[in-house]
N, CA, C and O atoms as CSV, one atom per row, in Angstrom:
chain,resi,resn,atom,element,x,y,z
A,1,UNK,N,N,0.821,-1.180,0.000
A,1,UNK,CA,C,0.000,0.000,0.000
A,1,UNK,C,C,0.872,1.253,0.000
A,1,UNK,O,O,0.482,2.142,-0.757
A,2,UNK,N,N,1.930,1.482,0.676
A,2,UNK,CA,C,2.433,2.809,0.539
A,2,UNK,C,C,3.565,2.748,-0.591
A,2,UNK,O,O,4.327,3.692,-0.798
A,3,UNK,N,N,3.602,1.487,-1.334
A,3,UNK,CA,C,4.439,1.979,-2.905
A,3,UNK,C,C,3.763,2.434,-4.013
A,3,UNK,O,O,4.315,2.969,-4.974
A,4,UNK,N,N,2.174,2.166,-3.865
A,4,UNK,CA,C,1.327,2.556,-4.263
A,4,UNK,C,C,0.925,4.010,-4.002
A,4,UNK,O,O,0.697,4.742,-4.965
A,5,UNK,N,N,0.825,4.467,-2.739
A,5,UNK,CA,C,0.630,5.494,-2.206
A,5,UNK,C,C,2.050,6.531,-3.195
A,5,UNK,O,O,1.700,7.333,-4.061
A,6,UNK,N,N,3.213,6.361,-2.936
A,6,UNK,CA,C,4.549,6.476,-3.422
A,6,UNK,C,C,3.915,6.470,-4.747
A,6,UNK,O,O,3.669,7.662,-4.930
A,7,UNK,N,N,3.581,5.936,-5.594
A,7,UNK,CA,C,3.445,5.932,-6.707
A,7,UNK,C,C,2.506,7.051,-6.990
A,7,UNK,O,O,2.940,8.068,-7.530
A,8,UNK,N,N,1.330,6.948,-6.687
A,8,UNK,CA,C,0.203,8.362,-6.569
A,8,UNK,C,C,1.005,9.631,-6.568
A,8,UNK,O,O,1.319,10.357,-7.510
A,9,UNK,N,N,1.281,9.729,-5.199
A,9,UNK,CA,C,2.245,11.385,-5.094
A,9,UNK,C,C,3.070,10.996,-6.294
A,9,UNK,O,O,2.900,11.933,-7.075
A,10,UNK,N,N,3.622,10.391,-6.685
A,10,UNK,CA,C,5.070,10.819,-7.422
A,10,UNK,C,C,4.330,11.200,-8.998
A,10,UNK,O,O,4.791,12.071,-9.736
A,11,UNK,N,N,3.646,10.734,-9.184
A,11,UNK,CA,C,2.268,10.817,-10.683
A,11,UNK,C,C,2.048,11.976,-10.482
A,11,UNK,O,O,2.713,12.821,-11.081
A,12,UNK,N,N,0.972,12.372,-9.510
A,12,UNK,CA,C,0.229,13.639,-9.271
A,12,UNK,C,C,1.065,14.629,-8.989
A,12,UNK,O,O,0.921,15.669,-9.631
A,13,UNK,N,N,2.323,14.537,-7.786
A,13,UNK,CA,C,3.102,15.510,-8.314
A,13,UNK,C,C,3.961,16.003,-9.814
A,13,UNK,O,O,4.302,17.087,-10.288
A,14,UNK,N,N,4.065,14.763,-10.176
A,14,UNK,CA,C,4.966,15.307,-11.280
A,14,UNK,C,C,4.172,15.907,-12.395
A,14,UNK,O,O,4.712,16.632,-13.230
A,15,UNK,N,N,2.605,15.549,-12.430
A,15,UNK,CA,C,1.584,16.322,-13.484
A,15,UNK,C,C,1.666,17.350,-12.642
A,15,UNK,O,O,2.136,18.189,-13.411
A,16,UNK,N,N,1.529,17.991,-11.432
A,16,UNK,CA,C,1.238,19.193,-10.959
A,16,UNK,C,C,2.621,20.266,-11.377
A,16,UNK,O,O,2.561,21.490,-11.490
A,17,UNK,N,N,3.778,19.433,-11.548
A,17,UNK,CA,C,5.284,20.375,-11.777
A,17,UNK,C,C,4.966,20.668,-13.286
A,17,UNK,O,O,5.088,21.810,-13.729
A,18,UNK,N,N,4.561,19.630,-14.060
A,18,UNK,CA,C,4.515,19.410,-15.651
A,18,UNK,C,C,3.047,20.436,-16.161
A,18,UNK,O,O,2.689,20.744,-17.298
A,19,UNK,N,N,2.410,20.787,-14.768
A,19,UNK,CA,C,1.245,21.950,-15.304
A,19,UNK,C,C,2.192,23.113,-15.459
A,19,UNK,O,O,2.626,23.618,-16.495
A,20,UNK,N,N,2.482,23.519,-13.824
A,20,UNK,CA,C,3.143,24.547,-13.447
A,20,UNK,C,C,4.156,25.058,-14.778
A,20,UNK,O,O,4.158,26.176,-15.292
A,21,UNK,N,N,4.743,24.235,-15.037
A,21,UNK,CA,C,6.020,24.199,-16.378
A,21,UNK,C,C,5.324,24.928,-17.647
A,21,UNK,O,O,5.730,25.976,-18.150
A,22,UNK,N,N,4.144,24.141,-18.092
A,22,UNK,CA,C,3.214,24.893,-19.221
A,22,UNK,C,C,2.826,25.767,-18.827
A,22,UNK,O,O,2.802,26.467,-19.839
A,23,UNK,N,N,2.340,26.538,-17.819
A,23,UNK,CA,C,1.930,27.918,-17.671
A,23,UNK,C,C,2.940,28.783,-17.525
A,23,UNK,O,O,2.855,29.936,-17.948
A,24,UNK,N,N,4.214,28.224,-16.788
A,24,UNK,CA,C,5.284,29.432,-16.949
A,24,UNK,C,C,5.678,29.519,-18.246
A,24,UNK,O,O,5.798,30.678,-18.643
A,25,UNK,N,N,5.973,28.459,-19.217
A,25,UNK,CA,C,6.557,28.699,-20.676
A,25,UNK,C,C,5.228,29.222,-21.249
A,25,UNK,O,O,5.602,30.112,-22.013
A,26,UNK,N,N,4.194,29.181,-21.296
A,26,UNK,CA,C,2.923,29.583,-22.427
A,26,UNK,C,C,3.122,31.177,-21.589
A,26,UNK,O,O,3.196,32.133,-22.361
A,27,UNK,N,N,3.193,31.437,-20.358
A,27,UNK,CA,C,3.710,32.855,-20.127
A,27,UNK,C,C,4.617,33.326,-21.180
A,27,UNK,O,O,4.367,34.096,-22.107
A,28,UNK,N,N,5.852,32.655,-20.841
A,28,UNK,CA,C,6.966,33.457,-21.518
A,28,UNK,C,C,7.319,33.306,-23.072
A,28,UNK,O,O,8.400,33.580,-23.593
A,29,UNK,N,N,6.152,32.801,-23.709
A,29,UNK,CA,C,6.040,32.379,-25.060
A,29,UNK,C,C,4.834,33.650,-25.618
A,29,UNK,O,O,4.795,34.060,-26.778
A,30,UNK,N,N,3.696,34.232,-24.236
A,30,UNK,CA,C,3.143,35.143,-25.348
A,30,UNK,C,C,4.220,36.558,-24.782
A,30,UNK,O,O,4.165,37.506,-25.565
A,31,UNK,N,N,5.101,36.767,-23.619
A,31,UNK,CA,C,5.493,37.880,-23.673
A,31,UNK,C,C,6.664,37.781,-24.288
A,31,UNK,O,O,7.349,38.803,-24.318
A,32,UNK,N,N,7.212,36.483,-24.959
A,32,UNK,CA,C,8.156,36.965,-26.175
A,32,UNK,C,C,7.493,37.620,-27.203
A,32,UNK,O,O,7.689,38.807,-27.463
A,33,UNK,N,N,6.367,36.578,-28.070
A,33,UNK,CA,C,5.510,36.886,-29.415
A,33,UNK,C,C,5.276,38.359,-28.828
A,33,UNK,O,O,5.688,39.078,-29.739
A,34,UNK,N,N,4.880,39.105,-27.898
A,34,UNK,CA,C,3.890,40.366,-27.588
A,34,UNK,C,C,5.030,41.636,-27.748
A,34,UNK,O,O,4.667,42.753,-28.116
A,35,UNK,N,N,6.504,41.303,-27.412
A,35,UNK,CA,C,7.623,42.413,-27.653
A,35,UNK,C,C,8.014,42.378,-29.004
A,35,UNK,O,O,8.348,43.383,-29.631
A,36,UNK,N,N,7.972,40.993,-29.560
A,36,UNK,CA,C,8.141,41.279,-31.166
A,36,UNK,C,C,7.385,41.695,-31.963
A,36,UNK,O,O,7.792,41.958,-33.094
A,37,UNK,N,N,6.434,41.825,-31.707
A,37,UNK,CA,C,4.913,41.888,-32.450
A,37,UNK,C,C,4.937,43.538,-32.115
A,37,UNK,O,O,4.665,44.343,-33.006
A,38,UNK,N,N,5.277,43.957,-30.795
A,38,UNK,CA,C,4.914,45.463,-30.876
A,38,UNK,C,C,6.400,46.261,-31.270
A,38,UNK,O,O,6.387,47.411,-31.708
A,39,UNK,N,N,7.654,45.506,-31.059
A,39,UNK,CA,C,9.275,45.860,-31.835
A,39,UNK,C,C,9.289,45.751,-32.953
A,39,UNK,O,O,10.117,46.463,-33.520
A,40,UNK,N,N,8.333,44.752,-33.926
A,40,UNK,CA,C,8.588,45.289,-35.246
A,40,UNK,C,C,7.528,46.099,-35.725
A,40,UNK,O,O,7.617,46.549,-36.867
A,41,UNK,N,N,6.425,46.382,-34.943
A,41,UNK,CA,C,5.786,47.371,-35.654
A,41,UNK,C,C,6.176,48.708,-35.186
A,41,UNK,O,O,6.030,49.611,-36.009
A,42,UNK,N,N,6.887,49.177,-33.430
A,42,UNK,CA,C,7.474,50.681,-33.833
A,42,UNK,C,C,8.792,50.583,-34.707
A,42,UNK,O,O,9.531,51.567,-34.693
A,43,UNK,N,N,9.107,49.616,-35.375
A,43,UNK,CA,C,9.986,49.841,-36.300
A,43,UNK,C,C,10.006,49.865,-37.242
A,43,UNK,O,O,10.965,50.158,-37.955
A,44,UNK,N,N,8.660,49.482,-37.635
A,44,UNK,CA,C,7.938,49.930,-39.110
A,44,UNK,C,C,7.389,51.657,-39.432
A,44,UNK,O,O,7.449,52.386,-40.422
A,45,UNK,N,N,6.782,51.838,-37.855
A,45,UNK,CA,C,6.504,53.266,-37.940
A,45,UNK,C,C,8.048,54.227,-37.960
A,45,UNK,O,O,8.370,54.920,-38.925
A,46,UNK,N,N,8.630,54.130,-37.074
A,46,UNK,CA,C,9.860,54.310,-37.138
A,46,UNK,C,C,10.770,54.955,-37.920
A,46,UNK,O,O,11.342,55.998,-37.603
A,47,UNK,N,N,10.959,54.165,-39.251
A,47,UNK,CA,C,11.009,53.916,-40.520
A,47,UNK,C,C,9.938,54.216,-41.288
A,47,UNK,O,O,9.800,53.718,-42.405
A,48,UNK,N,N,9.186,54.952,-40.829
A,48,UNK,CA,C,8.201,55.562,-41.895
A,48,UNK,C,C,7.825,54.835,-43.140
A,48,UNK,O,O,7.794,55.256,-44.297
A,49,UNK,N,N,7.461,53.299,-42.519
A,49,UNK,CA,C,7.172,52.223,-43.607
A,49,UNK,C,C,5.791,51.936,-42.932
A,49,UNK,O,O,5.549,51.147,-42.019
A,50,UNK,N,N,4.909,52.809,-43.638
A,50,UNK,CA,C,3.393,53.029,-42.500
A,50,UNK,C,C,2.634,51.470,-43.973
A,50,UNK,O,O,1.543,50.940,-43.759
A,51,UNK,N,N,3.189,51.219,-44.790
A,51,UNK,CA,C,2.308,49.953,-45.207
A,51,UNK,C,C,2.704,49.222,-44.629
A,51,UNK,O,O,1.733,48.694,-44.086
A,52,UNK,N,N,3.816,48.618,-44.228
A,52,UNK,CA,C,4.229,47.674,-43.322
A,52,UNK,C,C,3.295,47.368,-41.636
A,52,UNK,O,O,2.867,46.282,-41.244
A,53,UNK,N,N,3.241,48.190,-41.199
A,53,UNK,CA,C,2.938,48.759,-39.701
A,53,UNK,C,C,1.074,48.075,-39.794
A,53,UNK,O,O,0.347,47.237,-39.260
A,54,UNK,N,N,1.055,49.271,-40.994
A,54,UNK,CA,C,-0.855,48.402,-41.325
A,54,UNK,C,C,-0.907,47.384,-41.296
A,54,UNK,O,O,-1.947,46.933,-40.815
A,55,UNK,N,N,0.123,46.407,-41.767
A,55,UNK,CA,C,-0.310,44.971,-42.471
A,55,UNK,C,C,-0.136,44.559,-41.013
A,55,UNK,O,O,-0.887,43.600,-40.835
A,56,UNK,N,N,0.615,44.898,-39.728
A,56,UNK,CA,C,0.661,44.457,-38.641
A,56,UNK,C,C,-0.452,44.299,-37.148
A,56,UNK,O,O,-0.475,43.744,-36.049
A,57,UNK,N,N,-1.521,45.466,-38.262
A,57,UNK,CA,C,-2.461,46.046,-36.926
A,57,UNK,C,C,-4.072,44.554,-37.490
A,57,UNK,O,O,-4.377,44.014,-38.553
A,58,UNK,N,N,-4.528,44.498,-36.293
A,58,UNK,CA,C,-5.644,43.649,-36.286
A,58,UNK,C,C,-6.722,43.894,-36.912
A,58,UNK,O,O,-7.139,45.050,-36.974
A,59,UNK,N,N,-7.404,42.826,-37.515
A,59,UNK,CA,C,-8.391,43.214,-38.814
A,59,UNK,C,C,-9.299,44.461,-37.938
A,59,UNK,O,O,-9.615,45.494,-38.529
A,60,UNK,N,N,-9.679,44.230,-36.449
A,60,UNK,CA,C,-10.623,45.271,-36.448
A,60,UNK,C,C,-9.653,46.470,-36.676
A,60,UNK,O,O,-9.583,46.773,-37.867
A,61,UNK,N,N,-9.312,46.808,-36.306
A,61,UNK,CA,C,-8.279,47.524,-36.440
A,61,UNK,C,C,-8.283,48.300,-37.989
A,61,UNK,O,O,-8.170,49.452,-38.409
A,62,UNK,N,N,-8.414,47.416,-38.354
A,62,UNK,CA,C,-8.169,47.874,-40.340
A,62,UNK,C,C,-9.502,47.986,-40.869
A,62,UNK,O,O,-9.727,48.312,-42.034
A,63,UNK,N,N,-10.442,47.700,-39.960
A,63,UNK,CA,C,-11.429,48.124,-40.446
A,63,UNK,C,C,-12.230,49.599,-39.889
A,63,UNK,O,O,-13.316,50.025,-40.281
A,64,UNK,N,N,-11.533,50.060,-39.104
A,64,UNK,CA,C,-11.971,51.120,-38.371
A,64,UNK,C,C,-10.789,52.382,-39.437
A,64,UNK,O,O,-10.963,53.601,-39.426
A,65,UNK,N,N,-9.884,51.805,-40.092
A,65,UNK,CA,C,-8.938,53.082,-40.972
A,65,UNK,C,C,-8.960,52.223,-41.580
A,65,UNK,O,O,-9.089,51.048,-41.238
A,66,UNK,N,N,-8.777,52.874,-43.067
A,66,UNK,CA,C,-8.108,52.047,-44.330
A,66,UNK,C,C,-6.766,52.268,-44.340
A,66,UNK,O,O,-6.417,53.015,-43.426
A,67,UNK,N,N,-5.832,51.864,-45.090
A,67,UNK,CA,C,-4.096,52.161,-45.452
A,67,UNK,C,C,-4.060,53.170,-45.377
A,67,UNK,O,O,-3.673,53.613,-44.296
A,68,UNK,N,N,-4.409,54.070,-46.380
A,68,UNK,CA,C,-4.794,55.461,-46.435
A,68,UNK,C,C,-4.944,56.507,-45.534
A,68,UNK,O,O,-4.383,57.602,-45.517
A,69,UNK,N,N,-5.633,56.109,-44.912
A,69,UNK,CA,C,-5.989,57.069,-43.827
A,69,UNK,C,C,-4.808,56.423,-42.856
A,69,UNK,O,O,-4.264,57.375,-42.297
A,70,UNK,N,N,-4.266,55.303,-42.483
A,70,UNK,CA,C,-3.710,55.219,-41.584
A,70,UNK,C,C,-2.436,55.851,-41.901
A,70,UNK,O,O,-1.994,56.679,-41.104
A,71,UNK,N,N,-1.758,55.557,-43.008
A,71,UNK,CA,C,-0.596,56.495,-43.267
A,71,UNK,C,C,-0.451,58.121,-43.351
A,71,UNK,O,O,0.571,58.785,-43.177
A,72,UNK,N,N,-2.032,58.655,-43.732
A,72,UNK,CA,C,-2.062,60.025,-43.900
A,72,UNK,C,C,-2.322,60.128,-42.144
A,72,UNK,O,O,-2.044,61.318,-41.991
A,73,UNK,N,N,-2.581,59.755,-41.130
A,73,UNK,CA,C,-2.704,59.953,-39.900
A,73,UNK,C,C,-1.071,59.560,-39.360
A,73,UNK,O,O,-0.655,60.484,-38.662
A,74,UNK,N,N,-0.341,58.753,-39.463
A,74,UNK,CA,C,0.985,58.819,-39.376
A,74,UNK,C,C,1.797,59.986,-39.577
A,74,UNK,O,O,2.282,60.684,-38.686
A,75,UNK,N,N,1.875,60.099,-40.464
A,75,UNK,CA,C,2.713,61.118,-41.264
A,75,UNK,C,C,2.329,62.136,-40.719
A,75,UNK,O,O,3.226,62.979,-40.751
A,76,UNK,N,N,1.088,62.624,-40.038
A,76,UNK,CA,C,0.769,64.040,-39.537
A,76,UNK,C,C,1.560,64.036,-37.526
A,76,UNK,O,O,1.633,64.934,-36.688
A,77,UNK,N,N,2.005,62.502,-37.505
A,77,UNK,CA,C,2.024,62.736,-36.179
A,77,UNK,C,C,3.562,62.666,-35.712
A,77,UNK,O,O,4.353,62.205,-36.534
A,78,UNK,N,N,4.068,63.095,-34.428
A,78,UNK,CA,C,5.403,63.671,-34.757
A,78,UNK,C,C,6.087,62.500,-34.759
A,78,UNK,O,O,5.493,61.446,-34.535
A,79,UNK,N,N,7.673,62.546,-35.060
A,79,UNK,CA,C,8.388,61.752,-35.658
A,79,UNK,C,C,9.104,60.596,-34.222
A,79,UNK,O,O,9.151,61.006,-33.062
A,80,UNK,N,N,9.503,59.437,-34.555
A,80,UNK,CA,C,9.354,58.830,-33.300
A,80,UNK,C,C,11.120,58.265,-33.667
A,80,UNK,O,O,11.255,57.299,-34.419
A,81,UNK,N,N,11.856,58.672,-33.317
A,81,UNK,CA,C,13.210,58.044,-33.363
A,81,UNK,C,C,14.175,57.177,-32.659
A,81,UNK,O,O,15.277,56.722,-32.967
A,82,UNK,N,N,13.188,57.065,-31.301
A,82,UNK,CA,C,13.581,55.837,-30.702
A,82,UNK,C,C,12.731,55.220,-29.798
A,82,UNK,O,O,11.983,56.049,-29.280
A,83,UNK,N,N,12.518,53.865,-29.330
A,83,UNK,CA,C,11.502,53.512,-28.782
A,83,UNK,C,C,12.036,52.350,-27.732
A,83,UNK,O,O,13.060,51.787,-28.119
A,84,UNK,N,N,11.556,51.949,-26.593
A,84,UNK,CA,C,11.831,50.820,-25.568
A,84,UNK,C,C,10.589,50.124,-25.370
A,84,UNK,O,O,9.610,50.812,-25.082
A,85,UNK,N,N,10.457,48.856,-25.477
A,85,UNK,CA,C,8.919,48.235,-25.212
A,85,UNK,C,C,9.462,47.845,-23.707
A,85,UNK,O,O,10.536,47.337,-23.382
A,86,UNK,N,N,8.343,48.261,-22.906
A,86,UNK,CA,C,8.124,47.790,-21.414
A,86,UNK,C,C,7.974,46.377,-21.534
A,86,UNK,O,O,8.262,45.717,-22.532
A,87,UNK,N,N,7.386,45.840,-20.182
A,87,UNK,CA,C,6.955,44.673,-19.553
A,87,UNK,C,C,5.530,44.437,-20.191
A,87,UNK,O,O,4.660,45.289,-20.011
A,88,UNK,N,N,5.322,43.529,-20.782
A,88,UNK,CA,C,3.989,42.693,-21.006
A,88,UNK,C,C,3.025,42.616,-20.268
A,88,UNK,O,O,2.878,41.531,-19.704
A,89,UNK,N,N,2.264,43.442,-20.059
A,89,UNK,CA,C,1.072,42.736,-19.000
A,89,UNK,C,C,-0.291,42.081,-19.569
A,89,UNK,O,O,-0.964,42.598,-20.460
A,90,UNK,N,N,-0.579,40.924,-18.953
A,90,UNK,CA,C,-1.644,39.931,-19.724
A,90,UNK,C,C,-2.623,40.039,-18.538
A,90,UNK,O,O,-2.159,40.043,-17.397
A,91,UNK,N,N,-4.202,40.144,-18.782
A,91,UNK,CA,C,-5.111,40.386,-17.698
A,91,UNK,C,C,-6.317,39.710,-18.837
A,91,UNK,O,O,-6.371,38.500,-19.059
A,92,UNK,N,N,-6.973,40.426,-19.300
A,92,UNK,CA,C,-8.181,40.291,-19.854
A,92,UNK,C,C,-7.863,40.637,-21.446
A,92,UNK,O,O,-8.578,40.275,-22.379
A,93,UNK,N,N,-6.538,41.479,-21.575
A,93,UNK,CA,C,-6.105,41.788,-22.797
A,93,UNK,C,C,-4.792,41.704,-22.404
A,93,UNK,O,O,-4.358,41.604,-21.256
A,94,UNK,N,N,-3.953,41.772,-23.863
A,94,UNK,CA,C,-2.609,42.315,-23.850
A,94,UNK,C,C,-2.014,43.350,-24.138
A,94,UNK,O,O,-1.976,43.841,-25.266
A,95,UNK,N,N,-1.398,43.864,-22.977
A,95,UNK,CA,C,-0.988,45.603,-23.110
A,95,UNK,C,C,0.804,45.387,-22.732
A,95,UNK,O,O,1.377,44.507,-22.089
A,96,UNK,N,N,1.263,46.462,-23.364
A,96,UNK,CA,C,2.667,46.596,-23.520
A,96,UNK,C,C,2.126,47.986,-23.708
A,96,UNK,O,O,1.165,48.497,-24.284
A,97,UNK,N,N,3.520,48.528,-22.713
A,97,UNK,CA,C,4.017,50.074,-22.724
A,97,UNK,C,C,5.269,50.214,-23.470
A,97,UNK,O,O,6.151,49.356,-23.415
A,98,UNK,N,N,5.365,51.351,-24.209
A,98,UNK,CA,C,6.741,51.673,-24.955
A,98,UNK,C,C,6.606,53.241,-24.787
A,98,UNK,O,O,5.628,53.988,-24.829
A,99,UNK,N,N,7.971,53.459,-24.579
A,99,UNK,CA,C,8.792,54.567,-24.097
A,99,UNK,C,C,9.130,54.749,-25.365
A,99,UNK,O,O,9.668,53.857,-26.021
A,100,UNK,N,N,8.698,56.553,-26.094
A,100,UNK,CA,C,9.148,57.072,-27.442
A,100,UNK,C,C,9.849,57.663,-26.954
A,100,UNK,O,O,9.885,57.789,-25.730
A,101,UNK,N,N,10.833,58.357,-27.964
A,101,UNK,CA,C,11.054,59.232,-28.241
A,101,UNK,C,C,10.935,60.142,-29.249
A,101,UNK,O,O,11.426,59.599,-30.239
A,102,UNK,N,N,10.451,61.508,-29.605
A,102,UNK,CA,C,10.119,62.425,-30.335
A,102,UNK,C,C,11.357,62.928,-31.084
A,102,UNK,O,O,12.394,63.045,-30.432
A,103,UNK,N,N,11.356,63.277,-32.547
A,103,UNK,CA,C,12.550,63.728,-33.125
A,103,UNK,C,C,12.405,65.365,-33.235
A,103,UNK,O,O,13.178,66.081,-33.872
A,104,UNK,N,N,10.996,65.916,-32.314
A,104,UNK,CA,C,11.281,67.337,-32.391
A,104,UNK,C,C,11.426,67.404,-30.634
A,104,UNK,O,O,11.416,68.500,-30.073
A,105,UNK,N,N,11.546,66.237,-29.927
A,105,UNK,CA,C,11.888,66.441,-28.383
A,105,UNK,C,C,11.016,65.500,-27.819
A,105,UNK,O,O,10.240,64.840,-28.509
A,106,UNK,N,N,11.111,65.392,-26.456
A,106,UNK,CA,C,10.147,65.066,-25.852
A,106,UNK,C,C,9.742,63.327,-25.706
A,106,UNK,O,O,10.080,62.899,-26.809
A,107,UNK,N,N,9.345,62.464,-25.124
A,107,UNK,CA,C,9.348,61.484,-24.946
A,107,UNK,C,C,7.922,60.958,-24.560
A,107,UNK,O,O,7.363,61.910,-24.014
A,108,UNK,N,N,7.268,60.124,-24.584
A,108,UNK,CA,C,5.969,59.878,-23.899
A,108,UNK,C,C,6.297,58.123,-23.696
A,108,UNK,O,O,7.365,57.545,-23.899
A,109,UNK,N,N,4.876,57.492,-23.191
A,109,UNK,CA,C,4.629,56.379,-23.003
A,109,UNK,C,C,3.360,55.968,-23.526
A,109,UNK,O,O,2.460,56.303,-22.756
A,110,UNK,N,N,3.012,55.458,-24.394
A,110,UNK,CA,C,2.134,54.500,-25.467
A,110,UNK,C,C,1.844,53.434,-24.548
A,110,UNK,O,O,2.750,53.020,-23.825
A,111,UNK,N,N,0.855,53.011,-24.497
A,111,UNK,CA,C,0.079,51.746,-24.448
A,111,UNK,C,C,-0.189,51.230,-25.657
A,111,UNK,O,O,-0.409,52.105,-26.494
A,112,UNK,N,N,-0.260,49.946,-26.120
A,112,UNK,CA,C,-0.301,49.480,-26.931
A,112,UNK,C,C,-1.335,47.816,-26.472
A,112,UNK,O,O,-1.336,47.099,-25.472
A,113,UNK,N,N,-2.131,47.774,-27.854
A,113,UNK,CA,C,-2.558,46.697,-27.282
A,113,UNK,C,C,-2.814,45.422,-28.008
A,113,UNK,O,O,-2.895,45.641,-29.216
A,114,UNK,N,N,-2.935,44.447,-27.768
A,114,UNK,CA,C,-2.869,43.287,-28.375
A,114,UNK,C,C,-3.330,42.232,-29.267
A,114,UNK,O,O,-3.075,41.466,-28.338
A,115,UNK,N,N,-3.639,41.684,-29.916
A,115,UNK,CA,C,-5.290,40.311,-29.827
A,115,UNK,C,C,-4.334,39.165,-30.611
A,115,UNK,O,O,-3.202,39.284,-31.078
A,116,UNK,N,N,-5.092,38.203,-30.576
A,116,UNK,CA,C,-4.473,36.913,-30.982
A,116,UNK,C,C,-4.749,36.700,-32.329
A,116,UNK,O,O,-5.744,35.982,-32.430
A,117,UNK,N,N,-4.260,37.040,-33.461
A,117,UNK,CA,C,-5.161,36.412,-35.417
A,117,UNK,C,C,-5.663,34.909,-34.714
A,117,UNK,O,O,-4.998,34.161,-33.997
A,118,UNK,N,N,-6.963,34.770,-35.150
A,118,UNK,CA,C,-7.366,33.798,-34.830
A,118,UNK,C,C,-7.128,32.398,-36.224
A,118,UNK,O,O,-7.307,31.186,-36.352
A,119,UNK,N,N,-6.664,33.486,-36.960
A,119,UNK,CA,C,-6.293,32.272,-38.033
A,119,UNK,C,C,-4.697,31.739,-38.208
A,119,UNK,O,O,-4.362,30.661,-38.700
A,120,UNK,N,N,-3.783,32.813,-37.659
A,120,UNK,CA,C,-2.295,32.774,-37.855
A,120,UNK,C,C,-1.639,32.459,-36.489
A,120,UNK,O,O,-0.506,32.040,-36.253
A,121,UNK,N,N,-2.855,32.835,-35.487
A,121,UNK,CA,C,-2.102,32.637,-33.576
A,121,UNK,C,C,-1.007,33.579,-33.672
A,121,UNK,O,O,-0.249,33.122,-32.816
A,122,UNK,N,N,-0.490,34.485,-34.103
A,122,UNK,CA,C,0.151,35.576,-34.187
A,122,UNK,C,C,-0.366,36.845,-33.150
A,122,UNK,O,O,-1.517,36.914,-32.718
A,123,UNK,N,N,0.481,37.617,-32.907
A,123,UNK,CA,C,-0.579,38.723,-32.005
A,123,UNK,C,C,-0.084,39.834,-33.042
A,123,UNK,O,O,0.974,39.866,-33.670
A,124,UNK,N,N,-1.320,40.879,-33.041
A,124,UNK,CA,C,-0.983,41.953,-33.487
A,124,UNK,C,C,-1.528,43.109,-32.695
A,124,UNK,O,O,-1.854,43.062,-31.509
A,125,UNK,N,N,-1.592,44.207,-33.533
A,125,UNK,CA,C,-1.393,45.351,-32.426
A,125,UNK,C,C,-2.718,45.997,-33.050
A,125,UNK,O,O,-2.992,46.331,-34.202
A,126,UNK,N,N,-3.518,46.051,-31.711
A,126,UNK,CA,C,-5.212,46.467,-32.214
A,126,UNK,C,C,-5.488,47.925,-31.336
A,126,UNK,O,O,-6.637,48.194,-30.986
A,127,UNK,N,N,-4.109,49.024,-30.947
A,127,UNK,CA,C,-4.954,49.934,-30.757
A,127,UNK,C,C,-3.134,50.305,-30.097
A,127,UNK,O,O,-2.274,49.541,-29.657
A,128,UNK,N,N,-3.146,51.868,-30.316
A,128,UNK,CA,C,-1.805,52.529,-29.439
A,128,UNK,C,C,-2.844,54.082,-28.752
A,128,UNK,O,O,-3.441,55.041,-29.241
A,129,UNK,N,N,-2.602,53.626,-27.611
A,129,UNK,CA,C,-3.272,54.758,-26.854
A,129,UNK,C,C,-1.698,55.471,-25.798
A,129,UNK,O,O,-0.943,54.717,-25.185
A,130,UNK,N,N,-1.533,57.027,-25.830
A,130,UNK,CA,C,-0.963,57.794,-25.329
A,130,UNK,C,C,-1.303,59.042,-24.932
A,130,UNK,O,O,-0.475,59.756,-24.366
């Protein structure tokens, strides 16, 4: 009875380590995807490659501006020459902060926010609020 017992714990613990394990890596698997996903798109804006940046933002997203308008709304807004993406935070959505910098001065902090392509599992960037 207690190699049995021995056997139980050693099962149930080791599924309980082997959960624990998938939730820390599926953590650190969307706040990798979530810094690249928002690093190459301020580096599309950046680079004043505003078709690029579009093709990055989430269909709702593209349906609320066309290309057009999203680049003629770019281009009016000031110039961004360097950028730091914060810490990932995952709650109910995914938000990442990035630290600009302005090429006529000045610096702010962007929120940026997230969603999953439900066809590609990719994240893209469905909204920059500052």
């Amino acid at each position: 009875m207690g190699v049995a017992a021995l056997a139980l714990l050693l099962c149930c613990g080791g599924g309980t380590v082997a959960l624990v394990g998938l939730i820390v890596t599926g953590a650190e698997a969307i706040d990798e995807q979530a810094r690249i996903a928002v690093g190459d798109y301020f580096e599309a804006v950046s680079q004043q490659d505003f078709g690029a940046a579009y093709d990055m933002l989430c269909a709702e997203a593209q349906r609320r501006e066309s290309a057009s308008e999203f680049a003629r709304r770019l281009a009016t807004e000031p110039e961004i020459t360097a950028y730091e993406v914060g810490q990932v935070s995952v709650t109910s959505r995914i938000v990442v902060p990035v630290e600009v910098d302005y090429a006529r001065g000045g610096e702010d902090t962007l929120r940026v926010s997230l969603n999953q392509d439900t066809g590609t599992g990719e994240l893209e960037v469905c909204g920059v609020e500052g």
